[in-house]
N, C-alpha and C positions, 0 to 999 in steps of 0.2 A: 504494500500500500504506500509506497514512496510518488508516486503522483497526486500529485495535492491543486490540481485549478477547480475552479468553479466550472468551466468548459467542457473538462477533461475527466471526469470522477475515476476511480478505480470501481472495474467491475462488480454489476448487480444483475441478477436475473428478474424478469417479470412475465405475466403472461398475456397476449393481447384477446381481443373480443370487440363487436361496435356495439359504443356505450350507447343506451337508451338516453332520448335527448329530457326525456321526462326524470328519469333517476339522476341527471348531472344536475338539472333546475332542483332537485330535492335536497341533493349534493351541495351546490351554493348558497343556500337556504339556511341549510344546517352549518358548512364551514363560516357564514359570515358571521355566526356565534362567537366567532372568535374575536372578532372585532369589537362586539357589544358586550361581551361575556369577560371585562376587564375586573380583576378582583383585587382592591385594595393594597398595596405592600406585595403585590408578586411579584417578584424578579425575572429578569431574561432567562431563558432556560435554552437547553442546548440539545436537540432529540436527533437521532440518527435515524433514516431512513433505507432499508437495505433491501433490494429487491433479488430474487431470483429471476435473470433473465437467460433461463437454460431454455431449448428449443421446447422442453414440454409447455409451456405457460404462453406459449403463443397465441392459441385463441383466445386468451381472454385479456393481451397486452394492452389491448384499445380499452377497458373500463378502467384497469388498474393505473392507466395515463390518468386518464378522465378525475379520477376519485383524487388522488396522491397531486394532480395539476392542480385541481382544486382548491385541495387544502394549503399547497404551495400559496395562491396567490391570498386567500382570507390568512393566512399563519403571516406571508411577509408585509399586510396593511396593518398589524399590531404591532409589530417592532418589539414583540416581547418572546419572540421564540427565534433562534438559530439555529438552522435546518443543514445537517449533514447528508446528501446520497452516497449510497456504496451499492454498488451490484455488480455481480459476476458471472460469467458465462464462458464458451469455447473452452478452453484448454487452458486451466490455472487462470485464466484473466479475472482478476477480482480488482477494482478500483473506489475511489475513494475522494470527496471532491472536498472545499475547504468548507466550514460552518459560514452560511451567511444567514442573513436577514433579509435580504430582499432576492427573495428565491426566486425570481423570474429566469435567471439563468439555470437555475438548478430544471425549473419547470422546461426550458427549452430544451436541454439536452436529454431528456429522460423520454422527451417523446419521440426523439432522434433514434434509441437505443433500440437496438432490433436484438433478435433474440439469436442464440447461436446452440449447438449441441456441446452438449457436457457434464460431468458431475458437479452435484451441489459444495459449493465451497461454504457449510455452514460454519464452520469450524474458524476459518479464516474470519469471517464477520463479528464472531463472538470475541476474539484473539484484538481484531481491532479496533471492538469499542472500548475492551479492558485497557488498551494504550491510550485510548483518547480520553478514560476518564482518570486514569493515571497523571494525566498533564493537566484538565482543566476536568470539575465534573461533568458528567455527561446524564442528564436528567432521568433517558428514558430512549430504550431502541424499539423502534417497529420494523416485523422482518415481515414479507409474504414471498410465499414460496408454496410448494404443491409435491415436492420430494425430500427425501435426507438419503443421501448414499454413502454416510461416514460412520466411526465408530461411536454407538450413542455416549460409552463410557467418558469419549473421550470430550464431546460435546457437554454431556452431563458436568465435567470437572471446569473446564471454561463458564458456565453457565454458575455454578455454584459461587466461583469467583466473583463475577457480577455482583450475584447477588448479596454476597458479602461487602461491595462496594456503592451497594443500595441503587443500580441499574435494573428496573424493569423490563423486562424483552417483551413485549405484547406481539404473537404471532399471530395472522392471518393465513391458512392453508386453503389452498384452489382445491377442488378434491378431494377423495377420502381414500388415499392412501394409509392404512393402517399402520404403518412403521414409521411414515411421517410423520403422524399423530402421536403417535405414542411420544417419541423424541420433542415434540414441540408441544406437548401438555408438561414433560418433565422440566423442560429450558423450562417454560412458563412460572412453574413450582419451585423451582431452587429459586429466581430469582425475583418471587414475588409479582410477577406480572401475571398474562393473563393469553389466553387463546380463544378464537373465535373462526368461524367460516366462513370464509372467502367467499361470496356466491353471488352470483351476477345479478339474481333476481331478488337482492336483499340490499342492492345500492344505496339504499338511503340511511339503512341501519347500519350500514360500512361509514356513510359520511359522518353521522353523528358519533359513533366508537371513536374515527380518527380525529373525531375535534373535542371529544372529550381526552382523547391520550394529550394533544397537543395544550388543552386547559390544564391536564394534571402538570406536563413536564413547563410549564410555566409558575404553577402555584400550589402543587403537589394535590393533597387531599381534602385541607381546605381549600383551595377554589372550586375542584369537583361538587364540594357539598353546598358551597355558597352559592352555584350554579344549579346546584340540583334537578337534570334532566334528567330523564330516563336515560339515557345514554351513559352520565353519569354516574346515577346510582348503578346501574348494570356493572360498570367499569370498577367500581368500588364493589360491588360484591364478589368479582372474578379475581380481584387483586386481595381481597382477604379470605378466597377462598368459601365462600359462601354460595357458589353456585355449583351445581352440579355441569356446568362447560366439560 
């Protein structure tokens, strides 16, 4: 992850799909919460965004733009969150772009990213949010992805680290692959976050998940509550484990 532009990220996998123009107007609806959904004494916060963009997640790449563009532009009109992409694809390519605030660049190149064949680099993404909250904290990662082809053990001990470093992973999975589930309910557990289903025909409840994770990694648990949407309280009962997800 030695490449560091806003331009440039180090690789992330995603999956494409055309997004319903009815679930994106539902999608900016809910992301502009983020603009009005300001909570007293919250700080900037710093969330990583890591996409799987391996050749499987292709048909559904066009909604995961959609959703993730979205939140980009309502996340960079607050100025209270700093937005890392990383995604990986082809042959070891995993990248990695610099934290901004005005994630329009972040937004341009992510709908640029085409998907390519290869194993999931989950491992890598865990590896390099624990360095980037090493240097400065790092609030809160969101991963979507629809495979794990690594060793869970060894995912599982990066994943605990986090968690000891008070990093959330909130996974979103394309698919019901059983072994990816399994691996991304356990990330979820060691570190305190949360897992949910990726699904096209659930857009709007994707938008509101991702502008609640974006409220927390701004204002943590107090903002969630002093917002108190359903999105929210969901978010907070997945993150203290009170949901059966």
């Amino acid at each position: 992850m030695s490449e560091k532009t806003p331009a440039k990220p180090t690789t992330l996998p995603t999956e494409t799909q055309r997004s319903d123009p009815n679930a994106v107007a539902s999608f900016l609806k809910q992301a502009r919460a983020l603009g009005a959904g300001r909570v007293a004494g919250a700080s900037k916060g710093r969330l990583i965004l890591a996409l799987d963009a391996t050749m499987s997640r292709q048909p559904t790449w066009d909604l995961a733009c959609a959703l993730q563009a979205e939140m980009f532009d309502a996340v960079g009109k607050t100025g209270r969150l700093e937005v890392q992409l990383v995604y990986f694809r082809g042959f070891g390519e995993c990248r990695s772009s610099k934290f901004v605030s005005d994630t329009g660049k972040l937004k341009d190149l992510m709908v640029k990213i085409d998907c390519r064949g290869g194993h999931t680099q989950i491992g890598k993404v865990l590896s390099h949010a624990l360095t980037e909250t090493e240097a400065q904290k790092v609030n809160a990662l969101v991963y979507i992805g629809d495979a794990m082809e690594e060793e869970v053990d060894d995912l599982a001990e990066k994943a605990g680290r986090l968690g000891l470093k008070g990093v959330p992973v909130f996974l979103f999975q394309e698919g019901h692959d059983a072994s990816a589930e399994r691996a991304f309910k356990e990330i979820a557990r060691l570190t305190r976050g949360a897992w949910f289903r990726f699904d096209r025909n659930a857009a709007s409840t994707l938008a509101e998940l991702l502008s609640a994770i974006a409220i927390y990694a701004t204002g943590g648990y107090p903002a969630l509550e002093a917002r108190g949407r359903g999105a929210d309280r969901l978010l907070i009962e997945n993150m203290r484990g009170r949901s059966g997800s």
